[in-house]
N, C-alpha and C positions, 0 to 999 in steps of 0.2 A: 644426469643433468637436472637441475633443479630448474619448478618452471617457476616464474612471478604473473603475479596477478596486477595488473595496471588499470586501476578502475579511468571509466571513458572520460570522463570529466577531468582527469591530469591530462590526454592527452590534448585540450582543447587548444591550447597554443600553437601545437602541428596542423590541426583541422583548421582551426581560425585561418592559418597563413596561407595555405590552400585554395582559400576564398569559402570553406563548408561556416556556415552557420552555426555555432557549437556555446551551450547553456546546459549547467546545472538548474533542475527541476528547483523552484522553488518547495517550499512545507505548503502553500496553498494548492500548487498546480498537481504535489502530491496526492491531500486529500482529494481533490476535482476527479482526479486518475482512478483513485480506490473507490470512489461512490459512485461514478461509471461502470466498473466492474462489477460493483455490486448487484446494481440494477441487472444489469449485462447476464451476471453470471447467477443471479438468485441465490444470494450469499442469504437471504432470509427466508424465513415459512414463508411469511406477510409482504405483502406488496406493500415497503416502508420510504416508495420513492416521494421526495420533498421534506421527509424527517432524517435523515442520516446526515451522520457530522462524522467528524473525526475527534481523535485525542492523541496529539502528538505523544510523542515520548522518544524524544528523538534521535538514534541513530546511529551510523558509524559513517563511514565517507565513502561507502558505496549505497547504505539505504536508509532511506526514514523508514522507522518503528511506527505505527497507528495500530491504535485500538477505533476498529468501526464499532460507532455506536448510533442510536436513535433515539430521538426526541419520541416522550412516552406523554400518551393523551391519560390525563385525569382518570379517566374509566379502565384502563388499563391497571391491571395489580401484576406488577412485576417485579422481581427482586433485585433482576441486575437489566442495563441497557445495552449492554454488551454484545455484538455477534461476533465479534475472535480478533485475531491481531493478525495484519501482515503488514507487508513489507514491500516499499517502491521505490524503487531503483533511480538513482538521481540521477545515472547518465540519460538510459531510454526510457524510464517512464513506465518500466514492466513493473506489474503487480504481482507478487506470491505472498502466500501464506505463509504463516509465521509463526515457530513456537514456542514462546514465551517461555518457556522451562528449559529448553535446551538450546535456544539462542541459532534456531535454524530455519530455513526457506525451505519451502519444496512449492512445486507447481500449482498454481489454482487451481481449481477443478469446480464445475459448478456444482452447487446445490450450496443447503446451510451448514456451518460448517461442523454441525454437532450434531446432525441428523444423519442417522445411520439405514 
């Protein structure tokens, strides 16, 4: 038996009639999601809360693509602003990591995401 995957957001029209309350994440409430986490989950060395943005690059119809990045102060010599790519799920709003080379999720897990 073959199974299908129904992402939550098609079924909103069964949910809506129901009376449930049912929205696709916007790309802003997205980023909002992933800079909570960050903070949350200390996706950086640096305590970088009030500089983190996002960089969309967006997605398939179950997640938007973000590259978390930070706003870098003058004094700072850095090469890239980058601390990794994940991935937020449009139906609930879940956050996972994401690898950009082979086009997959797996679970957040705190710390940074390059620090071993």
């Amino acid at each position: 038996m073959r199974r299908i995957s129904i992402p939550l957001f098609a079924l909103c029209p069964l949910v809506a009639s129901q009376g449930a309350a049912c929205r696709e994440l916007s790309p802003g409430d997205a980023c909002a999601k992933l800079i909570r986490a960050a903070i949350k989950y200390h996706l950086s060395v640096h305590d970088l809360t009030g500089r983190y943005y996002c960089d969309q690059n967006g997605g398939n119809y179950q997640f938007y693509i973000i590259a978390l990045r930070y706003r870098t102060r003058p004094e700072e010599l850095v090469g890239s602003n980058l601390l990794g790519w994940y991935a937020v799920m449009k139906g609930d709003g879940s956050v996972w990591s994401y690898d950009i080379n082979e086009s997959k999720t797996a679970p957040l897990v705190p710390g940074p995401p390059f620090k071993k």
